[in-house]
C-alpha positions as a printed Julia matrix, in Angstrom:
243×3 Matrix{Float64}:
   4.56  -16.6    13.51
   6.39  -14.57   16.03
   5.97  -14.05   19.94
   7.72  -13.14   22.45
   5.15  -13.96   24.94
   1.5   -15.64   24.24
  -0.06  -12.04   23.81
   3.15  -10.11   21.71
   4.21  -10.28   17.84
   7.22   -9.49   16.03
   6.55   -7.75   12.77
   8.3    -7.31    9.39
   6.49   -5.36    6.83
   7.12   -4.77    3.63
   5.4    -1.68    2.35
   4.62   -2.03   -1.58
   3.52    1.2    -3.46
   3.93    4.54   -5.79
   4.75    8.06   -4.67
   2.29    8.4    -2.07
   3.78    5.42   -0.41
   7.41    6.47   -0.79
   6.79    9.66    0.54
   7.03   12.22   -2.65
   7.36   15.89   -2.03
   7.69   15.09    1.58
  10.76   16.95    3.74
  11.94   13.8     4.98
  10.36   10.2     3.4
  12.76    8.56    5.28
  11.05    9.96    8.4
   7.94   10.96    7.36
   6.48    8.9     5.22
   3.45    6.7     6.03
   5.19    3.59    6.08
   7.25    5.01    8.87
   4.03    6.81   10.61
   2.3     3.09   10.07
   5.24    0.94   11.58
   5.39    3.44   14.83
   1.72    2.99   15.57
   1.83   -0.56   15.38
   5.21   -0.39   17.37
   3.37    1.31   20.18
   0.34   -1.01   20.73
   0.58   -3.52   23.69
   0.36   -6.55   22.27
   3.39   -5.97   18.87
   6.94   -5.94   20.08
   9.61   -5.05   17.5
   8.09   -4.3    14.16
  11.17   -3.56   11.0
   9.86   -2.48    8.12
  11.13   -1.76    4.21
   9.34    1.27    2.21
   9.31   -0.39   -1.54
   7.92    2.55   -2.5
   8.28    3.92   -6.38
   7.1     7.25   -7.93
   5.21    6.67  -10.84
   4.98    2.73  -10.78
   1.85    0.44  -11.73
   1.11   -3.21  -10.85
   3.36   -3.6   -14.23
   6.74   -2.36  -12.43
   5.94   -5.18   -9.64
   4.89   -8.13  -11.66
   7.15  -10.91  -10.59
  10.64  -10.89  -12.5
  11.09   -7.15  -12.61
  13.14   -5.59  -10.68
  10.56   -3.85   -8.19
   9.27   -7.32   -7.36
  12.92   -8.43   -7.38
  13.9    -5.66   -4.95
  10.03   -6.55   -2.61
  11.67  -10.21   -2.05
  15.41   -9.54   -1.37
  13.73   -6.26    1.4
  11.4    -9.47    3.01
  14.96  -11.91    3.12
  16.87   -8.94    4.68
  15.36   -8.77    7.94
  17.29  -10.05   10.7
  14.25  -11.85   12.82
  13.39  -14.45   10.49
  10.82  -15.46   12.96
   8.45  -12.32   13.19
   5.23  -11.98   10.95
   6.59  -11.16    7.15
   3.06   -8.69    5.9
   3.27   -7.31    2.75
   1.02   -4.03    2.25
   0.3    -3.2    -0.61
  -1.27    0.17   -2.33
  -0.83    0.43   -6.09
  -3.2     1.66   -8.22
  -2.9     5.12   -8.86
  -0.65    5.24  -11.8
  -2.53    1.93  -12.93
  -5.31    4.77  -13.37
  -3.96    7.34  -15.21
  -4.85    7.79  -18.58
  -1.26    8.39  -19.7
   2.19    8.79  -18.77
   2.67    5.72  -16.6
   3.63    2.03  -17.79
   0.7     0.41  -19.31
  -1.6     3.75  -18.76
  -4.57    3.13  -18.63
  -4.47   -0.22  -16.92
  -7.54   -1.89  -17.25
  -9.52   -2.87  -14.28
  -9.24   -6.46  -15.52
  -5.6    -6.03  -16.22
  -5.39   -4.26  -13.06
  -6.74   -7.92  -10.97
  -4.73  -10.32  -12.96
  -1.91   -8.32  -12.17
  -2.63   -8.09   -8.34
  -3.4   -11.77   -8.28
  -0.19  -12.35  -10.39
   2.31  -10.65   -7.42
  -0.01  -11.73   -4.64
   0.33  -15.34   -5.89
   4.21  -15.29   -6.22
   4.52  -13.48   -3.29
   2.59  -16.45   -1.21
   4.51  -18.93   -3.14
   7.76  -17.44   -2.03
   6.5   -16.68    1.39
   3.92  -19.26    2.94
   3.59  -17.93    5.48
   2.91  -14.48    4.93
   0.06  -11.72    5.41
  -0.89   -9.88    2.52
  -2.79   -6.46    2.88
  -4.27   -4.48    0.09
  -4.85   -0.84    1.31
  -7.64    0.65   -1.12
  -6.0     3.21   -3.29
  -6.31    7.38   -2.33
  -8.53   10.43   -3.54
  -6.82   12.48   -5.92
  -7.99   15.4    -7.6
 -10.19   15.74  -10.84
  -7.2    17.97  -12.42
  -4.31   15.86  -11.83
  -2.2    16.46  -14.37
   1.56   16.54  -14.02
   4.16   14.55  -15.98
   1.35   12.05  -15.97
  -2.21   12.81  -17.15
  -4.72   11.11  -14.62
  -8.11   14.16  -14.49
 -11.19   12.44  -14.15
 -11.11    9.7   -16.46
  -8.46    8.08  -14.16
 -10.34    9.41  -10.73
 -13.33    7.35  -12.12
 -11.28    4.29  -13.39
  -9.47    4.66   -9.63
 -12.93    3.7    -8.18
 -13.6     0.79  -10.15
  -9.98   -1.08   -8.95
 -11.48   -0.92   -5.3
 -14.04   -3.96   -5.77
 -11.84   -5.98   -7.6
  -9.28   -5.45   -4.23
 -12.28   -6.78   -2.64
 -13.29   -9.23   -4.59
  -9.36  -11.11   -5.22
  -9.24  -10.75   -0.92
 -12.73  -12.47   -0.56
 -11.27  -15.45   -3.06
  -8.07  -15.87   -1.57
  -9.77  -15.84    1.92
 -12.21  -18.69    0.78
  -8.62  -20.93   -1.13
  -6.25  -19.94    1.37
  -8.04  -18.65    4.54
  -5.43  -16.41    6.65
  -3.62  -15.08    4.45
  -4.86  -12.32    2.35
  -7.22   -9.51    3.59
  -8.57   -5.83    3.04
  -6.91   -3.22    5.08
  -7.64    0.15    5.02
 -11.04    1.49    3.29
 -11.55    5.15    4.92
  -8.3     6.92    3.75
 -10.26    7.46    0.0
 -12.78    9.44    1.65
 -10.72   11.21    4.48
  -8.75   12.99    1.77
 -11.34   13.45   -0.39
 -12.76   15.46    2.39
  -9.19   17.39    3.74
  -7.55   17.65    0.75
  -6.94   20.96    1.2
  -5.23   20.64    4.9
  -4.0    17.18    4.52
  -2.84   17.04    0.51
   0.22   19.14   -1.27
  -0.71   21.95   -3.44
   1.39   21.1    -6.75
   0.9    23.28   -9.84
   0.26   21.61  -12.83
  -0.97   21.73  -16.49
  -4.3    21.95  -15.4
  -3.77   24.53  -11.98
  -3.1    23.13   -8.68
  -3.63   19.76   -8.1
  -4.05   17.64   -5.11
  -2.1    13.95   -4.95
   0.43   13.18   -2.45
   0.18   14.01    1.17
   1.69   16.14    3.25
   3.31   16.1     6.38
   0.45   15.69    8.09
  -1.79   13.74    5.96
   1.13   11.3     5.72
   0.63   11.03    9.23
  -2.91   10.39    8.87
  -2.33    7.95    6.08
   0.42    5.89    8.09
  -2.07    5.57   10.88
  -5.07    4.62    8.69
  -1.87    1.77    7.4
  -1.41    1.15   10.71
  -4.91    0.26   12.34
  -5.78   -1.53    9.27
  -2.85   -3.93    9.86
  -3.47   -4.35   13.17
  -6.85   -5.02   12.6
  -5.55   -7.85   10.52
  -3.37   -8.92   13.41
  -6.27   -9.32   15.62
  -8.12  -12.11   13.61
  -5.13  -14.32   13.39
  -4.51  -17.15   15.81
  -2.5   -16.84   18.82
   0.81  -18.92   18.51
């Protein structure tokens, strides 16, 4: 665990998602996306000195696409190796779920909510194995509109089926927190309802086979997303031990 003084961390994150986390339909994901919006707010707060980050985020992918041996999860651990301060925090975040709802279109559509745990657990358990020391942070999936319906269907059915991956998110944390204390946790919880509430201000309008539809964010809901990221991680931060 990383200091540079008693009070200061290091940070290297590893941001693990779909679209929304990559930054889809965005002018600049490189820039703009939340990861980046996430990594500057933690950057910024007194007691985190350098944070680096990786944005391992992948339009369309499910927990399938980053079960352990594909390349996605292949790609996660060589990003975590490639920083250059070996001795800073290594947190994974990860929000997939999403495509994991849709009711087709995306690998393994629909993914069961059972499927959908044994899945999480699968990459969060490889991930610790590979990296003892890590944090692990599941951000609760977004709000996405009953009509979603572009190369992928998703409509209500999958906006349901969404909702029922958040306890089991829960649930694997609260397990792995009573094995393994310190390592994995909850992060954010709010954004769901924030862009339920703004979609209209804070979501892109895309046209698809069922009108205009509301799923990725835009410039400024990535902003709003990234800091939701953000103060969820550092949240995290804040329970562990001093070193």
């Amino acid at each position: 665990m990383a200091t540079t003084h008693a009070q200061t961390r290091n940070l290297n994150i590893v941001y693990i998602g779909n679209s929304i986390t990559y930054g889809a339909g965005l002018d600049s994901p490189a820039t703009q996306a939340p990861p980046v919006v996430a990594s500057a707010w933690l950057g910024k707060q007194k007691d985190v000195a350098a944070v680096s980050f990786s944005n391992q985020g992948h339009s369309g992918y499910t927990t399938l696409d980053f079960l352990p041996g594909t390349p996605a999860f292949v790609a996660v651990v060589q990003a975590a190796k490639a920083f250059t301060n070996h001795d800073a925090q290594l947190i994974f975040s990860i929000k997939i779920g999403t495509n994991d709802s849709a009711v087709t279109g995306t690998h393994g559509a629909p993914v069961s909510v059972g499927d959908y745990g044994i899945n999480l657990k699968d990459i969060t358990d490889t991930l610790l194995k590979e990296f003892p020391a890590a944090i692990i942070i599941y951000q609760h999936p977004v709000w996405y509109s009953p009509n979603t319906q572009n190369g992928a269907t998703y409509l209500q059915e999958g906006l349901t089926r969404l909702q029922t991956y958040m306890p089991v998110i829960d649930a694997l944390a609260a397990r792995y927190q009573a094995a393994n204390p310190g390592h994995v946790f909850v992060g954010d919880t709010k954004a769901f309802a924030y862009f339920k509430k703004n979609y209209l201000t804070d979501l892109q309008a895309e046209e698809g086979r069922q009108g205009t539809f509301y799923l990725h964010p835009n410039k400024k809901g990535a902003i709003a997303l990234g800091e939701f990221w953000g103060k969820a991680i550092y949240k995290v931060l804040k329970k562990l031990p001093k070193s």
